[in-house]
C-alpha positions, 0 to 999 in steps of 0.5 A, a space after each residue: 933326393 939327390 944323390 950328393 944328398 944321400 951320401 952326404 947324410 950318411 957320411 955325418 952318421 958315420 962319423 957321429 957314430 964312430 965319435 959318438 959326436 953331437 951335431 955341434 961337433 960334427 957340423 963344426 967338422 965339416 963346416 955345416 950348419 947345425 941345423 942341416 946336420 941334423 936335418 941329414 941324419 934325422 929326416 934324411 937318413 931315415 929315408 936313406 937307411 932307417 937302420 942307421 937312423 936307429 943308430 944314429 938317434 941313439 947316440 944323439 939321444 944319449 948326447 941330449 941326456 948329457 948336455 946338462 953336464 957338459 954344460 955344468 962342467 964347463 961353467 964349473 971350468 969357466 969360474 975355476 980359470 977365473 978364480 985362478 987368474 985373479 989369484 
């Protein structure tokens, strides 16, 4: 693997596990793809650095838990500023 590659990957699992971030949010922050994102820190960095893989799984498995109500939450948000603009 390339060595741009290897650094890369744990550059986004660093800042996953510092933010506690989901991949949107860190393939937003540095201008990745999702899908490469979490190519990087799944696949690549268990290669890399299985324990930081670990730990990086973790925190996505507890933001894939979490989804349902971030979603929930955020239509309950969209219905409010609707309901408020029609007055």
């Amino acid at each position: 693997m390339k060595d741009y590659i290897e650094k890369r990957a744990v550059m986004l699992a660093y800042y996953i596990l510092e933010n506690n971030a989901t991949v949107r949010a860190t393939a937003k922050n540095f201008g990745f793809s999702k899908s490469g994102v979490h190519k990087d820190v799944t696949t690549r960095l268990m290669d890399i650095d299985p324990l930081l893989a670990e730990r990086v799984q973790e925190v996505l498995d507890i933001n894939k838990a979490e989804r349902h109500i971030r979603g929930g939450l955020a239509t309950k948000l969209k219905y409010e500023r609707q309901k408020v603009s029609n007055g």
